[in-house]
C-alpha positions in Angstrom: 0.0 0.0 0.0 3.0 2.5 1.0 4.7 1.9 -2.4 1.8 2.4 -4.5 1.1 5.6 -2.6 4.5 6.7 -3.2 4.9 5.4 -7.1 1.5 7.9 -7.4 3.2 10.4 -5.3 6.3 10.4 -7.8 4.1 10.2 -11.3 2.0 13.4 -9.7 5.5 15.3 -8.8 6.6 14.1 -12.5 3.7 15.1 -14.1 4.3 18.6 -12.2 7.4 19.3 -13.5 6.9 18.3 -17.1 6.2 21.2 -20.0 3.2 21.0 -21.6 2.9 19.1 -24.5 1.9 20.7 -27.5 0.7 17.7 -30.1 -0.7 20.2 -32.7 1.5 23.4 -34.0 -1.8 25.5 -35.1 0.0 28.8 -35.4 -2.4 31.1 -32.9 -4.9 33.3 -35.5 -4.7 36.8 -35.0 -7.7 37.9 -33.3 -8.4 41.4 -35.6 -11.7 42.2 -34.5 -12.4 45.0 -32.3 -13.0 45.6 -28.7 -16.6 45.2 -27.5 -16.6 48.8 -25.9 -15.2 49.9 -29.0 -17.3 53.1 -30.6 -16.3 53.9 -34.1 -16.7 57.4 -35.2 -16.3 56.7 -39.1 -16.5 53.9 -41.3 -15.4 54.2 -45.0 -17.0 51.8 -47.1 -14.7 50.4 -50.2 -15.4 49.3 -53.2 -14.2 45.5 -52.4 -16.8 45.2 -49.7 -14.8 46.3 -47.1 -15.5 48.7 -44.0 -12.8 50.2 -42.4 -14.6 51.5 -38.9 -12.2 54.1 -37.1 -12.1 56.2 -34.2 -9.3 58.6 -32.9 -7.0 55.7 -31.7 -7.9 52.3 -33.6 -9.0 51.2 -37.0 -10.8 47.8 -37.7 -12.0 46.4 -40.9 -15.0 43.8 -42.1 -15.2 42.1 -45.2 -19.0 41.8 -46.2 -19.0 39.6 -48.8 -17.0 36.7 -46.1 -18.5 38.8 -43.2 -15.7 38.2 -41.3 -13.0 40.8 -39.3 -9.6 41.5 -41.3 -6.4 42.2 -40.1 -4.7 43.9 -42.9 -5.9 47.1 -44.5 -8.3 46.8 -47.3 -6.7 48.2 -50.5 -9.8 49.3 -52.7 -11.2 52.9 -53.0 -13.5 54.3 -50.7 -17.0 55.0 -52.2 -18.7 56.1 -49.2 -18.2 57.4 -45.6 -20.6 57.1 -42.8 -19.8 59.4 -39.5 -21.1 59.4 -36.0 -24.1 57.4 -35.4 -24.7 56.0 -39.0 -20.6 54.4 -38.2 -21.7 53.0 -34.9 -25.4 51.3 -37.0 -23.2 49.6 -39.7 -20.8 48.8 -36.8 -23.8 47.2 -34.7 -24.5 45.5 -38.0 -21.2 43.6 -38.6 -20.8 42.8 -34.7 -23.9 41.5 -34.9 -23.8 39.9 -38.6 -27.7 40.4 -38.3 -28.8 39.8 -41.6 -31.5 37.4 -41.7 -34.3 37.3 -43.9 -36.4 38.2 -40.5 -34.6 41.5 -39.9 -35.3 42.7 -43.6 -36.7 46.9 -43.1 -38.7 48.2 -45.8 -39.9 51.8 -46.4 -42.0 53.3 -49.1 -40.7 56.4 -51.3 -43.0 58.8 -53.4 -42.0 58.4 -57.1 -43.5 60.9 -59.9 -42.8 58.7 -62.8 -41.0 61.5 -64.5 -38.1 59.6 -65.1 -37.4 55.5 -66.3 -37.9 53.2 -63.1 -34.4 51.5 -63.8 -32.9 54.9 -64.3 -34.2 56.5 -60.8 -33.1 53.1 -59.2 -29.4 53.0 -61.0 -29.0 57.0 -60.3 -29.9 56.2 -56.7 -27.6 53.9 -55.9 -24.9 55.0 -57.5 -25.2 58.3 -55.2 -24.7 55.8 -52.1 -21.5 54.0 -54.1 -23.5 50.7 -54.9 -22.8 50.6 -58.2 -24.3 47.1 -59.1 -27.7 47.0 -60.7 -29.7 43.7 -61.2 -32.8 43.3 -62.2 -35.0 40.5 -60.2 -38.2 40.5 -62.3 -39.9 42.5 -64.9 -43.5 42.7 -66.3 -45.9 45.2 -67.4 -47.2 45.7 -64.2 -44.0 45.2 -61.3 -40.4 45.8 -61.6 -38.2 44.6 -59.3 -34.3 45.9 -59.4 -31.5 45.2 -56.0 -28.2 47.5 -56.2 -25.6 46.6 -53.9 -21.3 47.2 -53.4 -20.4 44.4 -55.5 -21.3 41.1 -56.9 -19.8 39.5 -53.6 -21.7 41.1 -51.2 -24.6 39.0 -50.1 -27.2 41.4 -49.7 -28.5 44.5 -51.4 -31.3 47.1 -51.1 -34.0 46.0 -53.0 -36.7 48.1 -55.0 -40.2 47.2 -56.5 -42.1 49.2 -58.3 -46.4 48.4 -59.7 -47.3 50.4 -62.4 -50.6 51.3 -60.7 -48.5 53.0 -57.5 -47.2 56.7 -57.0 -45.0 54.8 -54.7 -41.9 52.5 -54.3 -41.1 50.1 -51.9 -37.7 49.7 -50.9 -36.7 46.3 -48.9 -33.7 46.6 -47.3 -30.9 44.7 -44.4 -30.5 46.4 -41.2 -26.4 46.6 -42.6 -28.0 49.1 -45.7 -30.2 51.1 -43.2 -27.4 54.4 -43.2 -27.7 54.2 -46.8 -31.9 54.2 -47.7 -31.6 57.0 -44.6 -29.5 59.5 -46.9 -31.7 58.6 -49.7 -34.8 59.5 -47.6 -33.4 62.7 -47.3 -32.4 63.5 -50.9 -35.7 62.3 -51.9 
């Protein structure tokens, strides 16, 4: 009984003393995305998809279309900047990555029918940066056309349109929601 107290005695001291063992060399991923108390107070929006959020000290950046933090500086042109609390709502968004079909917003805008449906749509968007137009359906009495950054990005604002209505109705991600605000007001 003493001697198998003391062999456990000596494999406990042993084990002790030994390093760690490391059996897998996994070099440790950088961990690039940003501090829950962090507040941005800009975020530049690139043509890639990126969003570079910033405030006086630190800079972070999301890729939408992998929707996922990146460490290195995105190299594309900026096509839009956010400030202040629009930063901190697309921030919110990526954090979040709340873009499910149940979170979709929608809004209506007054249209006078002064000017081609695909043309008010295409000028629109291109005054936000999203500079890809699709069309989703198109019959004598709906049109349907999305805009969005890029072809990668995985969501867009969406816009339908009946020939019967004064109005449109814009469907849009809680991620686009700085972006139909500006429109509101231009419109």
């Amino acid at each position: 009984m003493l001697r198998k107290i003391f062999v456990l005695l000596l494999a406990l001291a042993a084990a002790g003393c030994a390093t760690d063992i490391n059996t897998s060399k996994k070099p440790n991923e950088p961990n690039c995305s940003p501090n829950p108390l962090f507040i941005p107070a800009m975020a530049e929006i690139t043509s890639s998809g990126s969003i570079i959020f910033s405030d006086e000290i630190s800079k972070y950046y999301f890729n939408l279309p992998t929707e996922s933090w990146l460490c290195e500086l995105p190299s594309s042109s900026v096509i839009n900047v956010f400030k202040d609390s629009n930063a901190q709502a697309l921030s919110l968004a990526a954090k979040q990555q709340a873009n499910n079909i149940q979170d979709i917003l929608e809004i209506r805008l007054k249209f006078d029918g002064k000017q081609k449906f695909k043309d008010f749509v295409s000028e629109q968007c291109a005054s936000q940066g999203l500079s890809y137009l699709f069309e989703v359906s198109e019959t004598a009495e709906q049109k349907v056309y999305g805009c969005q950054i890029n072809p990668q990005v995985k969501s867009a604002i969406m816009w339908r349109r009946t020939s019967e209505e004064k109005f449109i109705q814009i469907a849009y991600l809680p991620f686009y929601k700085p972006f139909v605000e500006r429109l509101i007001k231009i419109n």
